[in-house]
C-alpha positions in Angstrom: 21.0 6.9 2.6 21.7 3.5 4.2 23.9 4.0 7.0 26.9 1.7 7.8 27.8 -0.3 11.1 31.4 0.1 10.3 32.2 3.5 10.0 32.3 5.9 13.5 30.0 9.0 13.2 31.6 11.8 11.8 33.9 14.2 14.8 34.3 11.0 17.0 38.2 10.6 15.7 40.4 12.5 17.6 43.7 11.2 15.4 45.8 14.0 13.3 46.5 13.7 9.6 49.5 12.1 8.6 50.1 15.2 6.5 49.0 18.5 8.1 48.9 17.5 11.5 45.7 19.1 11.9 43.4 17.3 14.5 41.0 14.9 12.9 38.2 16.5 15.0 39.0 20.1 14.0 39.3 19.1 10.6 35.8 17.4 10.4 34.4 20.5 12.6 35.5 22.8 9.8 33.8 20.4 6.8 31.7 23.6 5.9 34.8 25.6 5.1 36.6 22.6 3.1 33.5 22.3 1.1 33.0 25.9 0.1 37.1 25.8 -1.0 36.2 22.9 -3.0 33.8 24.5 -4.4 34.6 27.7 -5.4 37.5 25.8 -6.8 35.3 23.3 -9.0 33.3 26.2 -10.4 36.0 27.9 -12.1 34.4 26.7 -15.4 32.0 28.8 -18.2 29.1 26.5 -17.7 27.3 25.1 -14.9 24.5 22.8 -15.4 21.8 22.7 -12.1 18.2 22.0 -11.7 16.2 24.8 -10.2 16.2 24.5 -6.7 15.5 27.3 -5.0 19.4 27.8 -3.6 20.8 27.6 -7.4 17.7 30.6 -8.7 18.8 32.7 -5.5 20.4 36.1 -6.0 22.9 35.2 -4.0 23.8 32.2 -5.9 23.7 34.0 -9.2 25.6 37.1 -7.7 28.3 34.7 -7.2 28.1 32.7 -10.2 28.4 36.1 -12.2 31.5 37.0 -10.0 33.2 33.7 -10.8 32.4 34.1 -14.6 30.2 30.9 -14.8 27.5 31.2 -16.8 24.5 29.4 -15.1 22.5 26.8 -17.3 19.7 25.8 -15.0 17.4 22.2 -16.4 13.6 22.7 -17.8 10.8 22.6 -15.8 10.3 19.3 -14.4 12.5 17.4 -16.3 15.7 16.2 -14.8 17.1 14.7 -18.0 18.3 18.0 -18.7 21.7 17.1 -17.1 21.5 13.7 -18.7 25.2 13.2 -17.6 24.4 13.3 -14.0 20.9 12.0 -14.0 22.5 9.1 -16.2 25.4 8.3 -13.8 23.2 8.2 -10.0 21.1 5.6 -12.0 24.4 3.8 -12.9 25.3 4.1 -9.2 22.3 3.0 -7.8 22.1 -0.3 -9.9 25.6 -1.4 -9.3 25.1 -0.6 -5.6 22.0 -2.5 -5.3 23.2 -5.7 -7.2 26.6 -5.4 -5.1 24.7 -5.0 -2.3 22.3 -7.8 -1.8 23.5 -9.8 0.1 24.3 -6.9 3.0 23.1 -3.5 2.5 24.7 -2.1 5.7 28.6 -2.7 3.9 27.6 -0.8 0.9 30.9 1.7 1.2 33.0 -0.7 0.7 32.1 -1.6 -2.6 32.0 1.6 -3.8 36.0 1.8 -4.5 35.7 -1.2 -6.9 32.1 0.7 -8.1 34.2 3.7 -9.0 36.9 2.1 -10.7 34.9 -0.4 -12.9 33.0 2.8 -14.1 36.0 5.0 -14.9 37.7 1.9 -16.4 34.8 1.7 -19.0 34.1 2.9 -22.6 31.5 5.4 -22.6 29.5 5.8 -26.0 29.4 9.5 -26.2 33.1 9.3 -26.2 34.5 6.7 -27.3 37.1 6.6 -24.6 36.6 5.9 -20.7 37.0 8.5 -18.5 40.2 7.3 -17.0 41.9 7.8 -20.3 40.5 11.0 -21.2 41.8 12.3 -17.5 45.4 10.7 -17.7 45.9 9.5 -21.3 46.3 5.6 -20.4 44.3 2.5 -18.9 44.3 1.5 -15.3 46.2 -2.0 -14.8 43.0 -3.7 -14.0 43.3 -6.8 -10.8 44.8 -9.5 -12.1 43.8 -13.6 -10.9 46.2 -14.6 -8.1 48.4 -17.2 -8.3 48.3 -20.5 -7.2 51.8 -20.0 -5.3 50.4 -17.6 -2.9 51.6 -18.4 0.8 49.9 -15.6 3.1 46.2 -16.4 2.5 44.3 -13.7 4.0 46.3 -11.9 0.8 45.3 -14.4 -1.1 41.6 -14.4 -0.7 41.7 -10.9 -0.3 42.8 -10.4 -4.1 40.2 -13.3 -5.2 37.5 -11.0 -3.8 38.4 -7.8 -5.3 38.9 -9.4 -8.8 35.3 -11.2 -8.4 33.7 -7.9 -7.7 35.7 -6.0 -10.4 34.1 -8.6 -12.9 31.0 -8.8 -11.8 30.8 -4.8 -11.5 32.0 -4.6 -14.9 29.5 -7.1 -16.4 26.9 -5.5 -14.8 28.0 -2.3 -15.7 27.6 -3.2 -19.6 24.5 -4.6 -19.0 23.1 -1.2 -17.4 24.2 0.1 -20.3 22.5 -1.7 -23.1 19.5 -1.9 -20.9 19.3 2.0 -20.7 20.0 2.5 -24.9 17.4 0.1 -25.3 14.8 2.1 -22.4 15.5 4.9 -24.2 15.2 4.7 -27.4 11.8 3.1 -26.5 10.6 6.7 -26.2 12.4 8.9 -28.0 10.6 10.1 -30.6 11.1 13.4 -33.3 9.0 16.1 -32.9 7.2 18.7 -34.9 6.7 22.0 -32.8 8.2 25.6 -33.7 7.9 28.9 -32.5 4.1 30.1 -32.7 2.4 26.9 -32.6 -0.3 26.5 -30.3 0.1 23.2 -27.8 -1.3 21.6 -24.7 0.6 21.6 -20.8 0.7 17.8 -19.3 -0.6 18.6 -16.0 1.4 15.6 -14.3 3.7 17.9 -12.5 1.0 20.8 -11.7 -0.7 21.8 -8.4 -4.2 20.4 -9.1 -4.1 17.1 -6.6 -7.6 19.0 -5.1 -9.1 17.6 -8.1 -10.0 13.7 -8.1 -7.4 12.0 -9.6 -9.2 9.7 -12.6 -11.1 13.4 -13.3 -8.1 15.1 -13.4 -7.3 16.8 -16.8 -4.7 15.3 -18.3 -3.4 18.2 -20.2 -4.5 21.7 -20.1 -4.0 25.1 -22.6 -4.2 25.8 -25.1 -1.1 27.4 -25.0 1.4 29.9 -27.1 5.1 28.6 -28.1 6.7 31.7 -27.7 10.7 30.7 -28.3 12.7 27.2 -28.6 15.2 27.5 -25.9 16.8 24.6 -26.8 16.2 21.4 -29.6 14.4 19.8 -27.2 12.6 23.2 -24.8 10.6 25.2 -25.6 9.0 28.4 -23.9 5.2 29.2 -23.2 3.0 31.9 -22.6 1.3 31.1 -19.5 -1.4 32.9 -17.2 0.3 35.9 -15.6 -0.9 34.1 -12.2 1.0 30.5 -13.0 4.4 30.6 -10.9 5.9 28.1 -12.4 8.8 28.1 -14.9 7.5 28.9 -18.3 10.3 26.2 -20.2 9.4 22.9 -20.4 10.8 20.2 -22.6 9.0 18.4 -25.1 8.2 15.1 -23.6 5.9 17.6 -21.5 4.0 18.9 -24.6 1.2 18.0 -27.1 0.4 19.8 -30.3 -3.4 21.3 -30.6 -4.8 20.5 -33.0 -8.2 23.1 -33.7 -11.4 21.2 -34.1 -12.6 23.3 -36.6 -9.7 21.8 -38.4 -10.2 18.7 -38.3 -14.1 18.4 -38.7 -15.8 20.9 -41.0 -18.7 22.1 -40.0 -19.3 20.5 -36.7 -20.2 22.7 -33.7 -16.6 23.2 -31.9 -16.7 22.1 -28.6 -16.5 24.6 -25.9 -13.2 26.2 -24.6 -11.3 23.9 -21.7 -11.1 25.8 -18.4 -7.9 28.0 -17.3 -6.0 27.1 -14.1 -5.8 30.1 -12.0 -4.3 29.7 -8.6 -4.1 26.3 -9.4 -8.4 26.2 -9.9 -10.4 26.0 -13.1 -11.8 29.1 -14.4 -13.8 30.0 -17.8 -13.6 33.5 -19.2 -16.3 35.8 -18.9 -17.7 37.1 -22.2 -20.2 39.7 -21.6 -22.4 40.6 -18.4 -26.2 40.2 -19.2 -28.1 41.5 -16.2 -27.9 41.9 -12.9 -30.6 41.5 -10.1 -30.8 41.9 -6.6 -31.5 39.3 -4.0 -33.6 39.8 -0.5 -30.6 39.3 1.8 -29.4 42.3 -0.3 -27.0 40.4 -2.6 -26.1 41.2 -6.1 -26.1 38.2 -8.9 -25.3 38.3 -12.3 -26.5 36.9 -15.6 -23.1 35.4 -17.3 -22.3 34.8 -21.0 -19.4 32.1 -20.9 -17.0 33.0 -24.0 -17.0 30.0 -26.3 -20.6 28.7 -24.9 -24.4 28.0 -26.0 -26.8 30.9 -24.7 -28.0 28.1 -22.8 -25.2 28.1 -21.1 -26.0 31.5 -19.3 -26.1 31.5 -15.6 -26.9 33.8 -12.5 -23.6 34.0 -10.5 -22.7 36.4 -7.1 -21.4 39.7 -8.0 -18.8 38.9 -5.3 -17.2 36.1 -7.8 -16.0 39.1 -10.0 -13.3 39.6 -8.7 -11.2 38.6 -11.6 -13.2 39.9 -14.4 -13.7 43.3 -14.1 -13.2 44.5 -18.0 -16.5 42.7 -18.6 -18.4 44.3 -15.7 -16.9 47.7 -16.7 -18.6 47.3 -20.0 -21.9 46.5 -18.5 -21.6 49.6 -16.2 -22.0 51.5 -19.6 -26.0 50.7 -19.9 -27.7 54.1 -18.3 -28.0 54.1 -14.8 -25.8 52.1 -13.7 -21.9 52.9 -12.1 -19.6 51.5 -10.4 -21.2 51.6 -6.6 -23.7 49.5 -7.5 -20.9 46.6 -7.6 -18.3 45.4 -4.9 -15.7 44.1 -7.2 -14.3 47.0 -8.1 -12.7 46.3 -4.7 -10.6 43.3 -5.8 -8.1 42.1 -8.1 -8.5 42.7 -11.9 -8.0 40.1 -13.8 -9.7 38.6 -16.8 -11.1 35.1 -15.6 -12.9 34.0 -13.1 -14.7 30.7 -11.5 -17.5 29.2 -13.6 
């Protein structure tokens, strides 16, 4: 945030309110405390729509959202358009501040009376109505032009200013408007996915900046739709190691379309790697053979699942950690058991580094 050269720093006021009496510095000292009033008294309401920060998924946060009988309705992975209403008006905000402000960013408080009103004081399309009317059931009397009569002029040019920025907020403010209708309707399109179809992750927002950028995947899966949490979200079924947030909306999402679909006959192409632990991983098939190195090290002879034969490679017994099932089948040819491997000492999952 831009900081002012106007305004003192906040406790340097030593005045009392005209009201309580209470000492300006004491009052500012005990913010904390006016803003937890506030809110406890703003979330007396059935829904409240949050991203998932880490203070809004706390239990402490839904303890107390259960207490107050608000029922918590937390945005979809990595898309903040969820709460369209707030996302809408900081962009709204930001553009009227930044064409207010240019000629002198450092004074941008004091445009932001003239900001608010201009915005109450319009129509909004989802209502038909502007806010101000739908909160006290009539319209603002909006600055009029002064008067050529005027005597006092610092009154005089101080009403010419606050009618120019009125008007020029309130052009603007249409403009932003029709501007955003048009940006968004640029990409909205309908889509086709239900519940049980199979469709590929954009990896935009995932853990995998190790990888070179211009190699990166650009989507990954593919993965199970397992319910529609809203028109526009849906839920996956991810890798039990992923620890993300399995909802994501559909701007996010690609349907997969099965190769042996589309051509017939043609030799499908392999299986895409799994991110695990945010690292690519194939699934293990079946375990071959195993051999034993000089330096006393055990390898073994890997069939990839969805791969050639000639695909078959020697890997370290120590990279099995995460796909024992295959090794315990192999353990089943006579003579073999389980101390002839290491693994059996880490984790047990069903995939593991290629």
């Amino acid at each position: 945030m831009q900081a002012t050269q106007h305004q003192p720093p906040h406790g340097s006021s030593r005045s009392s309110g005209l009201t309580s009496k209470w000492p300006r510095q004491q009052l500012l000292q005990h913010r904390k405390v006016i803003e937890w009033l506030a809110l406890l008294s703003d979330l007396r309401q059935t829904t409240l729509i949050s991203d998932r920060d880490p203070k809004f998924t706390s239990k402490f946060w839904k303890e107390l959202m259960s207490l107050l009988g608000t029922k918590l309705a937390m945005s979809s992975a990595y898309h903040p358009q969820t709460d369209g209403q707030t996302e809408r008006l900081n962009q709204i905000v930001e553009q009227l501040l930044r064409a207010a402000c240019k000629d002198d960013i450092s004074k941008w408080d004091l445009h932001l009376p003239v900001l608010e009103f201009a915005y109450n004081n319009a129509t909004h399309a989802a209502t038909g109505q502007t806010p101000f009317f739908l909160c006290y059931g009539r319209h603002p009397l909006t600055p009029q032009k002064p008067t050529a009569s005027a005597t006092v002029q610092p009154a005089h040019d101080f009403i010419t200013t606050m009618h120019q920025r009125w008007d020029r907020t309130h052009k603007r403010l249409l403009d932003i408007q029709q501007q955003q209708k048009r940006q968004a309707d640029r990409h909205r399109n309908d889509h086709t996915i239900t519940v049980g179809d199979q469709v590929l992750l954009d990896t935009r927002n995932l853990d995998i900046s190790h990888l070179p950028s211009k190699l990166r995947p650009r989507f990954c899966g593919p993965f199970l739709v397992e319910a529609q949490v809203t028109p526009v979200t849906f839920r996956l079924r991810l890798p039990a190691t992923w620890k993300i947030h399995n909802a994501f909306h559909v701007q996010l999402l690609k349907p997969y379309r099965d190769p042996n679909t589309i051509f017939v006959g043609r030799q499908p192409p392999p299986p895409p790697p799994v991110l695990v632990q945010n690292e690519p991983e194939y699934e293990v098939e079946s375990v071959l053979a195993h051999r034993r190195r000089r330096n006393g090290t055990v390898e073994l002879l890997i069939r990839w699942k969805g791969y050639d034969p000639s695909e078959d490679s020697w890997v370290p017994e120590s990279d099995m950690g995460n796909a024992r099932r295959p090794l315990h089948d192999y353990l089943h040819v006579p003579g073999l058991s389980s101390s002839t491997f290491t693994v059996f000492n880490h984790a047990n999952d069903r995939i593991f580094t290629r």
